[in-house]
mmCIF file of the N, C-alpha and C atoms, coordinates in Angstrom:
data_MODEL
# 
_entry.id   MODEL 
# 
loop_
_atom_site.group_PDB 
_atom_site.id 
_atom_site.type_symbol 
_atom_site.label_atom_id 
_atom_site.label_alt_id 
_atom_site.label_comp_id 
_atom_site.label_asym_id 
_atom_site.label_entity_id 
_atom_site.label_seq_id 
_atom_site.pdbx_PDB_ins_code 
_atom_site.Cartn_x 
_atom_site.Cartn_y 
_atom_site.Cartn_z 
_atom_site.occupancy 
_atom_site.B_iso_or_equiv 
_atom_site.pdbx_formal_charge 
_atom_site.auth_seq_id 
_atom_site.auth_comp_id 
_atom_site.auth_asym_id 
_atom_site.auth_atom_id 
_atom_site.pdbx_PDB_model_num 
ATOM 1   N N  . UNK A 1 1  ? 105.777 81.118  77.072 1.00 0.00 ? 1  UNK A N  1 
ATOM 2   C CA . UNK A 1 1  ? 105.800 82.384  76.392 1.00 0.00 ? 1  UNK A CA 1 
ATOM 3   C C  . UNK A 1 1  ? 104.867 82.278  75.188 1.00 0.00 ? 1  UNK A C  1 
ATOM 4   N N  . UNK A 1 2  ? 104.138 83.604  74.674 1.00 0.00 ? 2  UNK A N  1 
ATOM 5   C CA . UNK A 1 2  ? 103.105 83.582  73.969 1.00 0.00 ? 2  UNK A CA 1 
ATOM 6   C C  . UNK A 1 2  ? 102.671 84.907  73.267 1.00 0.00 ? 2  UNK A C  1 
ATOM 7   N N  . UNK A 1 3  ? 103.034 84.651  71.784 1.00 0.00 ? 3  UNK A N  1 
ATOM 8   C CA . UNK A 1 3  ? 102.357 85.951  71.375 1.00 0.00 ? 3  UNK A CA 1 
ATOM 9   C C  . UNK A 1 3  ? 101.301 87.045  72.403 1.00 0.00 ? 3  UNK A C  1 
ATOM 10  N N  . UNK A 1 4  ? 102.291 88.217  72.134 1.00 0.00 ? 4  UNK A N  1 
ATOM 11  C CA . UNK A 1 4  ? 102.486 89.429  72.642 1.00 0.00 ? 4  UNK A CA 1 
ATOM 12  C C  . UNK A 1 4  ? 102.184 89.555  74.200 1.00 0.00 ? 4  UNK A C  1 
ATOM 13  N N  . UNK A 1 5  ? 103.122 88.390  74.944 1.00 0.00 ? 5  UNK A N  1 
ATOM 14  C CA . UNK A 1 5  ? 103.129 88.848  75.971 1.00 0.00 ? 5  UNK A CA 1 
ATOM 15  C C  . UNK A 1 5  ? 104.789 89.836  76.092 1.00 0.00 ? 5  UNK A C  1 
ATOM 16  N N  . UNK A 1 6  ? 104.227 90.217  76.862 1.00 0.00 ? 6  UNK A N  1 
ATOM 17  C CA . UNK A 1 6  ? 105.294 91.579  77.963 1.00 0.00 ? 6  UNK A CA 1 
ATOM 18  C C  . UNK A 1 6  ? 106.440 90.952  78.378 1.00 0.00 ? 6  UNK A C  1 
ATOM 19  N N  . UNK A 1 7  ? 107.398 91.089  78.079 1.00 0.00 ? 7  UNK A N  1 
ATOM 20  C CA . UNK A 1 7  ? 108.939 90.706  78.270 1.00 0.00 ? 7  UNK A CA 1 
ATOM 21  C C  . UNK A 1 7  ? 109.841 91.352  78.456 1.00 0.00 ? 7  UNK A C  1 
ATOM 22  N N  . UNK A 1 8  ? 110.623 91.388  79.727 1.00 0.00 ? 8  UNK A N  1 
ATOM 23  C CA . UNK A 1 8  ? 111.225 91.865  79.794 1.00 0.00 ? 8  UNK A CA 1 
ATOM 24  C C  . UNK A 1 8  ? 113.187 91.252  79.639 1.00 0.00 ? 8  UNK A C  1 
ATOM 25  N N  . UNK A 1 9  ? 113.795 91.976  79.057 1.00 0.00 ? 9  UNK A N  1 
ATOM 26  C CA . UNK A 1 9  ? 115.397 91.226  78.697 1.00 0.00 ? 9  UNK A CA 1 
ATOM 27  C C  . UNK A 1 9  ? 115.961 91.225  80.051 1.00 0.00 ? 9  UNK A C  1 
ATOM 28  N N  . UNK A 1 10 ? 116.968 90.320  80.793 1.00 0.00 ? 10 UNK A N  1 
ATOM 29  C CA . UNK A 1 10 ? 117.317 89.939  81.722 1.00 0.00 ? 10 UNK A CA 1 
ATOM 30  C C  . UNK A 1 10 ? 118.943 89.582  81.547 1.00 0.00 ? 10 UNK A C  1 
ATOM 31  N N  . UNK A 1 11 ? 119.129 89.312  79.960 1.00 0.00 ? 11 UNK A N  1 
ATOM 32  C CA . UNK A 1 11 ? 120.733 89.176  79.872 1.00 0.00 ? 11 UNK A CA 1 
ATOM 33  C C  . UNK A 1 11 ? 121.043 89.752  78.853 1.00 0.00 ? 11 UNK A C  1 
ATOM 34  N N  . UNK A 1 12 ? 122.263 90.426  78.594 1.00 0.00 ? 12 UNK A N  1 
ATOM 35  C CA . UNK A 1 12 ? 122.946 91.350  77.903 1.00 0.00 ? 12 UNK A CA 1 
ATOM 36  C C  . UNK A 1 12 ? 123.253 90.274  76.576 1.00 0.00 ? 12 UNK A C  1 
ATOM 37  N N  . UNK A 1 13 ? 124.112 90.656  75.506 1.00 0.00 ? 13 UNK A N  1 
ATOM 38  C CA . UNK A 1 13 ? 124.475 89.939  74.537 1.00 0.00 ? 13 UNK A CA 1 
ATOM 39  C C  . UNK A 1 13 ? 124.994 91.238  73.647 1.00 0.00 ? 13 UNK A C  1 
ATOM 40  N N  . UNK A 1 14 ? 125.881 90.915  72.834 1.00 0.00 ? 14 UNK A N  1 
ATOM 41  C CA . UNK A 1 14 ? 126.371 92.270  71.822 1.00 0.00 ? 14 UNK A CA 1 
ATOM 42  C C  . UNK A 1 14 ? 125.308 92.254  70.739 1.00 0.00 ? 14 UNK A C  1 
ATOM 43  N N  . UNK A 1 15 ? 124.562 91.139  70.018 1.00 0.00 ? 15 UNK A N  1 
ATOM 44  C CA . UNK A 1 15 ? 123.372 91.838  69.270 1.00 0.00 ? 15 UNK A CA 1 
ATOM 45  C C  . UNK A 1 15 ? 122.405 92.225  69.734 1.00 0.00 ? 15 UNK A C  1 
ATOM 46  N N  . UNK A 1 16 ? 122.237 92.284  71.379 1.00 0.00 ? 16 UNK A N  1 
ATOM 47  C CA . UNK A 1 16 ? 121.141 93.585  71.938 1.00 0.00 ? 16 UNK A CA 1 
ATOM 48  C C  . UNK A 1 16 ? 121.696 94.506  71.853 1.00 0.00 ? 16 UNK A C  1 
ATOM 49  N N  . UNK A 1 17 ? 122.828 94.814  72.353 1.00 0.00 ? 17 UNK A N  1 
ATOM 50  C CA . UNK A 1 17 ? 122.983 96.089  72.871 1.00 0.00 ? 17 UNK A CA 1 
ATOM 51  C C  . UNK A 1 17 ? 123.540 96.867  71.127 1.00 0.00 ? 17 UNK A C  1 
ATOM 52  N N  . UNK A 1 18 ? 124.024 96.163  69.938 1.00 0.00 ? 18 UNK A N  1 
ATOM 53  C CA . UNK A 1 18 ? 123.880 96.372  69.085 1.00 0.00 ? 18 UNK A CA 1 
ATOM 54  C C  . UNK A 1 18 ? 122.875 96.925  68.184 1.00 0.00 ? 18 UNK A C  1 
ATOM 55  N N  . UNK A 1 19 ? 121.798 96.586  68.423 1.00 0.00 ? 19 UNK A N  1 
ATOM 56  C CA . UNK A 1 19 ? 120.456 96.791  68.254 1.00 0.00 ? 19 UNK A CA 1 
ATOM 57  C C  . UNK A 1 19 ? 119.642 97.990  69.167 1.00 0.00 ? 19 UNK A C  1 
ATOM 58  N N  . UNK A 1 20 ? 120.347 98.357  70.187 1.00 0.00 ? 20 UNK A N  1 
ATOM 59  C CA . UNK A 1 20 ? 119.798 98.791  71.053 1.00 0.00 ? 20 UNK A CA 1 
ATOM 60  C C  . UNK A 1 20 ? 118.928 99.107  71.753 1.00 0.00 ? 20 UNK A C  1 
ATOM 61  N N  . UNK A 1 21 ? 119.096 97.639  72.318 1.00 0.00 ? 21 UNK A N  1 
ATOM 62  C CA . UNK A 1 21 ? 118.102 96.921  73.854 1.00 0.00 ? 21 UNK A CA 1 
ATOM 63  C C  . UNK A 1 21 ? 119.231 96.535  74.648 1.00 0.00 ? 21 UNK A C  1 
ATOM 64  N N  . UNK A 1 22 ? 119.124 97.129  75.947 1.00 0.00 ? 22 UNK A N  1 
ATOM 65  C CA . UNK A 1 22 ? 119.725 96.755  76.918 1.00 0.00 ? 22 UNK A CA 1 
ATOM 66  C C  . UNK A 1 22 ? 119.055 96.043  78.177 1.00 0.00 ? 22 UNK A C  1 
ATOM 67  N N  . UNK A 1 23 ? 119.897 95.435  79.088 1.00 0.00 ? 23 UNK A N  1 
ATOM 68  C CA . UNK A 1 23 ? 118.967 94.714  80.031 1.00 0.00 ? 23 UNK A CA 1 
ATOM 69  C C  . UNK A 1 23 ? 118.091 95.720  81.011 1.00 0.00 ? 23 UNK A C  1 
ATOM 70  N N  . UNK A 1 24 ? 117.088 95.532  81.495 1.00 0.00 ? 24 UNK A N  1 
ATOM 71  C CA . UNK A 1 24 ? 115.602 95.914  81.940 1.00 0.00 ? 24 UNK A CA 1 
ATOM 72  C C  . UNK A 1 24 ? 114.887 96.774  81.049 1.00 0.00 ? 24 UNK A C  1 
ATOM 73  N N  . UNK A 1 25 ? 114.798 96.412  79.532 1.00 0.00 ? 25 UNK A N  1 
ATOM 74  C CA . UNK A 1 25 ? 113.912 97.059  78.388 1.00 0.00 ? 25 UNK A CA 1 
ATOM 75  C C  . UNK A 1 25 ? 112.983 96.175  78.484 1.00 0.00 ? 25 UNK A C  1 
ATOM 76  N N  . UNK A 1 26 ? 111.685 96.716  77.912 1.00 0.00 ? 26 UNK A N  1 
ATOM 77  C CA . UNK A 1 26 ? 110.256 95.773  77.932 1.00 0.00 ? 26 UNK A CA 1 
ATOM 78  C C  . UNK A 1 26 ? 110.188 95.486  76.999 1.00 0.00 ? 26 UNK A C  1 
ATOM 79  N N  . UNK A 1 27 ? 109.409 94.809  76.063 1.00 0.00 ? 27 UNK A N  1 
ATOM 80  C CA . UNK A 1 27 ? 108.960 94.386  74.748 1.00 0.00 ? 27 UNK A CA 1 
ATOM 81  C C  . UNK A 1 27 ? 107.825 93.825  74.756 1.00 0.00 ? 27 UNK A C  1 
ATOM 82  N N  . UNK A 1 28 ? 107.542 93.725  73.670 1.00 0.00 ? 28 UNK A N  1 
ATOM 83  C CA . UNK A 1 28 ? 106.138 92.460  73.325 1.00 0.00 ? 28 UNK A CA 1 
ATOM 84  C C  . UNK A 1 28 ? 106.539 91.396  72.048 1.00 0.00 ? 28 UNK A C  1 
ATOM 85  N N  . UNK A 1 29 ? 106.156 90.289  72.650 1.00 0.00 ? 29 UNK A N  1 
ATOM 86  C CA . UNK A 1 29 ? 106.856 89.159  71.789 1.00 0.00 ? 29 UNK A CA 1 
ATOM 87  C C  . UNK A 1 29 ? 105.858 89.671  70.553 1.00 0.00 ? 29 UNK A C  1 
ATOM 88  N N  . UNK A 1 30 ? 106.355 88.832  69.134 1.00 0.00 ? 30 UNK A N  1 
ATOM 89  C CA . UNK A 1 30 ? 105.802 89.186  68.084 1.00 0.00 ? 30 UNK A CA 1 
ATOM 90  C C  . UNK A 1 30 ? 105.466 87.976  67.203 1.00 0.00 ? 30 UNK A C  1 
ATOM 91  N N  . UNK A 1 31 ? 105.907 86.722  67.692 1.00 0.00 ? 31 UNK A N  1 
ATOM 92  C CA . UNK A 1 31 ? 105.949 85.732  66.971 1.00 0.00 ? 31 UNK A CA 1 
ATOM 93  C C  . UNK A 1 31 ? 104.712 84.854  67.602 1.00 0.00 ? 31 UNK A C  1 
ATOM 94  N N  . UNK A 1 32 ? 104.085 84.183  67.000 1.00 0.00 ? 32 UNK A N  1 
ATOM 95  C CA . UNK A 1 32 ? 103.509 82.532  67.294 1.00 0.00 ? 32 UNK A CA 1 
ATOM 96  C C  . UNK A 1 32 ? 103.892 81.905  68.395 1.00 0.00 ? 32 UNK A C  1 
ATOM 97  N N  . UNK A 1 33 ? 105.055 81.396  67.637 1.00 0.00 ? 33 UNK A N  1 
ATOM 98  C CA . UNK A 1 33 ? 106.419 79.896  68.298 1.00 0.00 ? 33 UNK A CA 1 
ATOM 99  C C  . UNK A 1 33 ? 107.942 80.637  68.077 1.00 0.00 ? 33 UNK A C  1 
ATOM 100 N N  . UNK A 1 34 ? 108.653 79.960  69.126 1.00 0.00 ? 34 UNK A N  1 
ATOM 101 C CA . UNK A 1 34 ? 109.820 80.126  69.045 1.00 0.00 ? 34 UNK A CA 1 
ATOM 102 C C  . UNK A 1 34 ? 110.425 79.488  67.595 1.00 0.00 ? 34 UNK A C  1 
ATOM 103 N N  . UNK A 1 35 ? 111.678 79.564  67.080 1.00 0.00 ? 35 UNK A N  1 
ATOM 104 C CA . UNK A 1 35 ? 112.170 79.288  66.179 1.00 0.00 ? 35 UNK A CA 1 
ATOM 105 C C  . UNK A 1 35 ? 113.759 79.243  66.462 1.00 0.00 ? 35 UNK A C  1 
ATOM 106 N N  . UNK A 1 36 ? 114.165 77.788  66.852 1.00 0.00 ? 36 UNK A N  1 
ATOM 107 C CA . UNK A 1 36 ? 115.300 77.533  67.565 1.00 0.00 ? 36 UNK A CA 1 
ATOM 108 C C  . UNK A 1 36 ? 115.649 78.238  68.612 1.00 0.00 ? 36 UNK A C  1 
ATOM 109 N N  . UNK A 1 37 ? 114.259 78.152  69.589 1.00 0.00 ? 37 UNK A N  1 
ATOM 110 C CA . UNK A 1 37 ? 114.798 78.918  70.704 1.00 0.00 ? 37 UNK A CA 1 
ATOM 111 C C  . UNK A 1 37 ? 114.762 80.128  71.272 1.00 0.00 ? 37 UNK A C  1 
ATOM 112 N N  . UNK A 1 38 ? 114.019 80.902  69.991 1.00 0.00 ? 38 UNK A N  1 
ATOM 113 C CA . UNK A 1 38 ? 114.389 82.445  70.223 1.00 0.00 ? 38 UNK A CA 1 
ATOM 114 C C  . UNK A 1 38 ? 112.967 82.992  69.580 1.00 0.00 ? 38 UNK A C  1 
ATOM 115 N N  . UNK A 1 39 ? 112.179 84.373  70.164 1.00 0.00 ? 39 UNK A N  1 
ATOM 116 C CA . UNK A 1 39 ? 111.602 85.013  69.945 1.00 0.00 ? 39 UNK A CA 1 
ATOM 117 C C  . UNK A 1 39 ? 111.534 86.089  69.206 1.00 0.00 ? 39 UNK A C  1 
ATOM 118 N N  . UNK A 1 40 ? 110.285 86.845  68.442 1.00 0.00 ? 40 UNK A N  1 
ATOM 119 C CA . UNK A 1 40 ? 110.769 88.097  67.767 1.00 0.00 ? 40 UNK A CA 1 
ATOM 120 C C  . UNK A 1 40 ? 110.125 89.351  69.202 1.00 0.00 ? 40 UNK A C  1 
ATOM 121 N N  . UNK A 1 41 ? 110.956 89.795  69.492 1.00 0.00 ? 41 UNK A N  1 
ATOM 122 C CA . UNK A 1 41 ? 110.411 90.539  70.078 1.00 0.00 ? 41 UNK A CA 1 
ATOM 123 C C  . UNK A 1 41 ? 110.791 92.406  69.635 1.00 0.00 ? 41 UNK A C  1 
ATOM 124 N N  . UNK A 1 42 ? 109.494 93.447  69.895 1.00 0.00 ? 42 UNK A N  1 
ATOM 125 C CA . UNK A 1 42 ? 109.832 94.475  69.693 1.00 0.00 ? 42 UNK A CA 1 
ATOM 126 C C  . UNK A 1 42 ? 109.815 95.033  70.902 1.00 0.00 ? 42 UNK A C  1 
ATOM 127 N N  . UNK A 1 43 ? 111.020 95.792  71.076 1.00 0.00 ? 43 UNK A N  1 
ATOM 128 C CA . UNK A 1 43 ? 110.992 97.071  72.260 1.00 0.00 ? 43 UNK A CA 1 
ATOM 129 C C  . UNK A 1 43 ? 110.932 97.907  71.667 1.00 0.00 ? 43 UNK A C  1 
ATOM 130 N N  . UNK A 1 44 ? 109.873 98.935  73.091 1.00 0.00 ? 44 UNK A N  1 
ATOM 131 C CA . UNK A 1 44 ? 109.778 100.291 72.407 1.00 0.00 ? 44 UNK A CA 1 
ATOM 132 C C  . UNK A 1 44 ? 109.823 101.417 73.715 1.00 0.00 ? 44 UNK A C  1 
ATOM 133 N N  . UNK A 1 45 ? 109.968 102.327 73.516 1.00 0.00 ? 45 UNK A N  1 
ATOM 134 C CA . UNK A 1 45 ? 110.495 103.374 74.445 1.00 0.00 ? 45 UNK A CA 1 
ATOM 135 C C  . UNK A 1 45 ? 109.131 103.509 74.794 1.00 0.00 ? 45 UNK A C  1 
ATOM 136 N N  . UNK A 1 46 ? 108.914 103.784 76.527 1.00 0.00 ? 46 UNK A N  1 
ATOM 137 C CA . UNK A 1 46 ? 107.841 104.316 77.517 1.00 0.00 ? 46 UNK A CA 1 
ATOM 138 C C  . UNK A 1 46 ? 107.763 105.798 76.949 1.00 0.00 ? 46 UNK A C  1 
ATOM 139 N N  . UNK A 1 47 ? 106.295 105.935 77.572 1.00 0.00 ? 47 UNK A N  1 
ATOM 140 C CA . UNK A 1 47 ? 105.168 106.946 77.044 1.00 0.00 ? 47 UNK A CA 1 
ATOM 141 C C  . UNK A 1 47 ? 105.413 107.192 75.541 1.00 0.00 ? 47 UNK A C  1 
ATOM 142 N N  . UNK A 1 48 ? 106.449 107.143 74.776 1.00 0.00 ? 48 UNK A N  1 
ATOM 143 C CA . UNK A 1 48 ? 106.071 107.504 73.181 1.00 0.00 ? 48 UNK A CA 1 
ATOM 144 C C  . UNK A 1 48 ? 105.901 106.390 72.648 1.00 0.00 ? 48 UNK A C  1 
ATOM 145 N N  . UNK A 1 49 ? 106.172 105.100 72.918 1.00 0.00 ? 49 UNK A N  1 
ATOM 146 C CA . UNK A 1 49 ? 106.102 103.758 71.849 1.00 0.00 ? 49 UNK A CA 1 
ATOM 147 C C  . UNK A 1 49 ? 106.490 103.916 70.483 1.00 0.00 ? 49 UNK A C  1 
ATOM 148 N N  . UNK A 1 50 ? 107.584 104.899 70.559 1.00 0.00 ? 50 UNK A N  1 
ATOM 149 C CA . UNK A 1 50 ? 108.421 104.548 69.283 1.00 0.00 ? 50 UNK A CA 1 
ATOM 150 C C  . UNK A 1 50 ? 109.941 103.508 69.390 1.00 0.00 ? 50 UNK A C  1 
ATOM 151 N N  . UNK A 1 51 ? 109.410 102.436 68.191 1.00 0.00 ? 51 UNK A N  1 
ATOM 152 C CA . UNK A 1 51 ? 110.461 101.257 68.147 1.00 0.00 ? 51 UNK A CA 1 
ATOM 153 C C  . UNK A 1 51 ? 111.760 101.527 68.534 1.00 0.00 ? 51 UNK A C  1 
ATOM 154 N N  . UNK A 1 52 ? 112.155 100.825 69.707 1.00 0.00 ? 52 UNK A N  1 
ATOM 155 C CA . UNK A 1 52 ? 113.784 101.013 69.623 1.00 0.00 ? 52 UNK A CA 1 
ATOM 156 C C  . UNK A 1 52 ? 114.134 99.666  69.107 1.00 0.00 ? 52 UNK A C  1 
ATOM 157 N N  . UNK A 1 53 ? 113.836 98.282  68.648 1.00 0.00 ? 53 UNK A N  1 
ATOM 158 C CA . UNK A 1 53 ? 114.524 97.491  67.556 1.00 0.00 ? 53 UNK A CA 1 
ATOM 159 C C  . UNK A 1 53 ? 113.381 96.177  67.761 1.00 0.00 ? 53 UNK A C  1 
ATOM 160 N N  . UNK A 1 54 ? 113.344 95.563  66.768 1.00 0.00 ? 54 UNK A N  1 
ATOM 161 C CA . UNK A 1 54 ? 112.714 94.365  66.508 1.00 0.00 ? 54 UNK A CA 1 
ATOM 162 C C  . UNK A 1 54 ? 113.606 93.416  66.119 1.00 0.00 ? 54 UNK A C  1 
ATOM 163 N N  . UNK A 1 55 ? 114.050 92.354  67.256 1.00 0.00 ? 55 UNK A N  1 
ATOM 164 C CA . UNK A 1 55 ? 115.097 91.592  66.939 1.00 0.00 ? 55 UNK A CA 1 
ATOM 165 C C  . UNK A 1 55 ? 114.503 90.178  67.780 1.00 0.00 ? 55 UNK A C  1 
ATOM 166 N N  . UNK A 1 56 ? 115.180 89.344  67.108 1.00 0.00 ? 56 UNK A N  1 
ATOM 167 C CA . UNK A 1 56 ? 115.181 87.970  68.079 1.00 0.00 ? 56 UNK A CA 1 
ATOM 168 C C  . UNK A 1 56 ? 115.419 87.530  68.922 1.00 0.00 ? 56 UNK A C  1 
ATOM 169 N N  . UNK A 1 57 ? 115.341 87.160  70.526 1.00 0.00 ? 57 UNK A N  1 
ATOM 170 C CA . UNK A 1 57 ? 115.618 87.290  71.459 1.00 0.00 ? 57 UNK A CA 1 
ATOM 171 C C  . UNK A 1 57 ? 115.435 85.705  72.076 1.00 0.00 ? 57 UNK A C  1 
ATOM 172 N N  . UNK A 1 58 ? 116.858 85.020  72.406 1.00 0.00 ? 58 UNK A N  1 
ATOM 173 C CA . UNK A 1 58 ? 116.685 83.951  73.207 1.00 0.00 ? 58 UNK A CA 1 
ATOM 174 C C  . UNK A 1 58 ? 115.895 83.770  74.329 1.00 0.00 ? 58 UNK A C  1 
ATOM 175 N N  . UNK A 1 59 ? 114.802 82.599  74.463 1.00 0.00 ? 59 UNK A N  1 
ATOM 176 C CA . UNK A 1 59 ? 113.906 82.482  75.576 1.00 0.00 ? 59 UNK A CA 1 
ATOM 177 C C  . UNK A 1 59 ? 114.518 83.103  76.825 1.00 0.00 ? 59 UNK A C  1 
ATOM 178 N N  . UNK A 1 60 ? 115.683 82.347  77.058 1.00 0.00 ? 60 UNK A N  1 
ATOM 179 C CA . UNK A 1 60 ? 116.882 82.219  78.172 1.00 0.00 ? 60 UNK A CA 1 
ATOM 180 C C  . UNK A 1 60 ? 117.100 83.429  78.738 1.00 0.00 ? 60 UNK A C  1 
ATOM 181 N N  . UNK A 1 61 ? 116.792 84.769  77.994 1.00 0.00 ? 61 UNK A N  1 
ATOM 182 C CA . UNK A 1 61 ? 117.067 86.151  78.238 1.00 0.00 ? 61 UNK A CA 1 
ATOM 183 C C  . UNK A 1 61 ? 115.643 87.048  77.961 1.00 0.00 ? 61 UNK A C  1 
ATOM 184 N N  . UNK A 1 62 ? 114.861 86.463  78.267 1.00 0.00 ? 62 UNK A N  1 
ATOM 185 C CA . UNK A 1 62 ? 113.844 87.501  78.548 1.00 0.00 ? 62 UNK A CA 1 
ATOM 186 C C  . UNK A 1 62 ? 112.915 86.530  79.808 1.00 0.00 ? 62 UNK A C  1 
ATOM 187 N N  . UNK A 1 63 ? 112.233 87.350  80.424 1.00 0.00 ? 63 UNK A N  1 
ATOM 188 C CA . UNK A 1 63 ? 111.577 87.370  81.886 1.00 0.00 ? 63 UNK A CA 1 
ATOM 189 C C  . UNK A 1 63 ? 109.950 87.839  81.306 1.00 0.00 ? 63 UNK A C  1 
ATOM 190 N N  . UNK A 1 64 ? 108.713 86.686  81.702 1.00 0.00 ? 64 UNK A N  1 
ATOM 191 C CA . UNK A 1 64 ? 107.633 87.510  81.189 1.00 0.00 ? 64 UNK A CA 1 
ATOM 192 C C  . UNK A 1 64 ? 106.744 88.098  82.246 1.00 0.00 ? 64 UNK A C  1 
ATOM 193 N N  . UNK A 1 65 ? 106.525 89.125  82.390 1.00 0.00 ? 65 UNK A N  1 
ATOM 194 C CA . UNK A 1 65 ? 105.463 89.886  83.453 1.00 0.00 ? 65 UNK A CA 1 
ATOM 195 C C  . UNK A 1 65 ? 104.340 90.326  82.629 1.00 0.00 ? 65 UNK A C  1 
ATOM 196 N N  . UNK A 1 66 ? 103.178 90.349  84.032 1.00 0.00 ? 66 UNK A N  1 
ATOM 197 C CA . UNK A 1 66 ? 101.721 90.310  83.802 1.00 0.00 ? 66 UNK A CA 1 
ATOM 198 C C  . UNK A 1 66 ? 101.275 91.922  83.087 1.00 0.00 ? 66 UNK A C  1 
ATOM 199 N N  . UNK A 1 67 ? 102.124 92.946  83.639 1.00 0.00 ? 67 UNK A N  1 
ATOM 200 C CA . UNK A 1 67 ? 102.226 94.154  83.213 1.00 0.00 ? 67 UNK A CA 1 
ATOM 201 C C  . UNK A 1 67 ? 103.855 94.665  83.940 1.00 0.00 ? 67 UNK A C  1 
ATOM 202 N N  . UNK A 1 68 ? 104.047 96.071  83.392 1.00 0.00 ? 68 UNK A N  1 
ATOM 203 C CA . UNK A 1 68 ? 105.426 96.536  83.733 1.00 0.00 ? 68 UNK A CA 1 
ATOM 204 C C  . UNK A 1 68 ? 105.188 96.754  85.475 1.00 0.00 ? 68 UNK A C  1 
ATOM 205 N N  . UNK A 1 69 ? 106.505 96.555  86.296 1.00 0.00 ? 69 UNK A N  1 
ATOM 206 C CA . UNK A 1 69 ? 106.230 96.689  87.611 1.00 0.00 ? 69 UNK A CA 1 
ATOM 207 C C  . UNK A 1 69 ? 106.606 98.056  88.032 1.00 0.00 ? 69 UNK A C  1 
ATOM 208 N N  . UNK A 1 70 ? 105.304 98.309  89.004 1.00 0.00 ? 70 UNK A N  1 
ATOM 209 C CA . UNK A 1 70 ? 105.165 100.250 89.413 1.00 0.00 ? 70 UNK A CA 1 
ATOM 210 C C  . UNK A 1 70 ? 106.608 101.031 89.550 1.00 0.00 ? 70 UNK A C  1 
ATOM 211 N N  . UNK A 1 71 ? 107.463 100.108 90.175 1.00 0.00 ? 71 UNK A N  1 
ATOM 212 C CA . UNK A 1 71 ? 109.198 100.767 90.481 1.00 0.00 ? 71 UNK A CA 1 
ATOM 213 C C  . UNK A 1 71 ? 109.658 100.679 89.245 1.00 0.00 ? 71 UNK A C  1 
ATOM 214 N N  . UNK A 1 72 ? 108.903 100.394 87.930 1.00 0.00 ? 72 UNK A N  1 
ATOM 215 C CA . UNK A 1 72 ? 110.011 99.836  86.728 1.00 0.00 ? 72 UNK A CA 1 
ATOM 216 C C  . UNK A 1 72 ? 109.911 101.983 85.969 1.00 0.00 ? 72 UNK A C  1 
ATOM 217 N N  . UNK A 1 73 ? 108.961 102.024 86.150 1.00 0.00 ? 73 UNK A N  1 
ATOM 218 C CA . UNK A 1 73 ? 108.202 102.980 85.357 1.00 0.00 ? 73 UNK A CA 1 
ATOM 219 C C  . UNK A 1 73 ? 109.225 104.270 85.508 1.00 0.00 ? 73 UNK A C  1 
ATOM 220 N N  . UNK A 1 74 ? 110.023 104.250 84.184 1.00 0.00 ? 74 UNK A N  1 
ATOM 221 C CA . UNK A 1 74 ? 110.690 105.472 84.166 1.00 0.00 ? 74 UNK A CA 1 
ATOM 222 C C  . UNK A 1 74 ? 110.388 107.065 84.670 1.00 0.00 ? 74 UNK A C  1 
ATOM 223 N N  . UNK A 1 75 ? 111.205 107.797 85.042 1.00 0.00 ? 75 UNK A N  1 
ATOM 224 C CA . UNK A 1 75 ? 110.963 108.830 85.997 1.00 0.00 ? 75 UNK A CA 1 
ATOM 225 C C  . UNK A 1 75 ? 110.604 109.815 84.343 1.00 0.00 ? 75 UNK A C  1 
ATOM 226 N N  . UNK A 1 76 ? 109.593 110.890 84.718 1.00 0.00 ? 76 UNK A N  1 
ATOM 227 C CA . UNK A 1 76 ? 109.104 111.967 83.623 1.00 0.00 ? 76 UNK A CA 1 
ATOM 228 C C  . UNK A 1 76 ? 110.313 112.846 83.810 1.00 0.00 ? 76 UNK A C  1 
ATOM 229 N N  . UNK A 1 77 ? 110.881 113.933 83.076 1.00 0.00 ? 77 UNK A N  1 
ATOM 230 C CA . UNK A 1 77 ? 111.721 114.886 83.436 1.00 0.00 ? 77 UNK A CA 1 
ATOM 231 C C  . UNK A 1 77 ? 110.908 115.833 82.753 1.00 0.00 ? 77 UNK A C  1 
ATOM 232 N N  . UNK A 1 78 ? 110.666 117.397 83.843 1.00 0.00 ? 78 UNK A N  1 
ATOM 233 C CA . UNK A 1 78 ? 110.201 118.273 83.400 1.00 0.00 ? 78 UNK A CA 1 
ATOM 234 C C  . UNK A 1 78 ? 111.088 119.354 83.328 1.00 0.00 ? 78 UNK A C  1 
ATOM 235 N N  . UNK A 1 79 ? 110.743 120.005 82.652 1.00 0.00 ? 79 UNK A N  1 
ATOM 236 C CA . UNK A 1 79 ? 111.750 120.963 81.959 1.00 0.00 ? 79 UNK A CA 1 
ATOM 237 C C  . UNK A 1 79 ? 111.142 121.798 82.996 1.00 0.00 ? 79 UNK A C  1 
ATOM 238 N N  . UNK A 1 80 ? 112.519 122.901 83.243 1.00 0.00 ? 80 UNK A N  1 
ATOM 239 C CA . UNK A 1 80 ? 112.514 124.229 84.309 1.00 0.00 ? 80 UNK A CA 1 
ATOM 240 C C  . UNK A 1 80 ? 111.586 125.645 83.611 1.00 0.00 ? 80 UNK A C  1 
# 
């Protein structure tokens, strides 16, 4: 793992979902090096990229992909 690669969370914990990141949110790591283990990573909400939390995230629980995968890509909702 490596500054600002694409991560995705894979295990739950009460200071994610505290924070609110739940499991299959994306992020981008934010740190250098780990620091006992754990990353800074920020998630942020698809098409607006406004922050949903910048928190530390155990290696152990995030998954890194090359980009987001085509089935991941939240559905648009258009208004009637």
């Amino acid at each position: 793992m490596k500054y600002l690669d694409l991560v995705e969370l894979i295990n739950e914990k009460p200071a994610y979902t505290k924070a609110g990141v739940k499991v299959g949110d994306f992020g981008a790591v934010m740190s250098e090096n780990a620091i006992n283990g754990k990353w800074q990573v920020v998630f942020s909400e698809f098409y607006t990229g406004k922050d949903i939390a910048d928190i530390m995230v155990n290696e152990c629980d995030l998954k890194v992909h090359n980009s987001v995968p085509k089935d991941r890509y939240p559905k648009i909702k258009h208004s009637s």
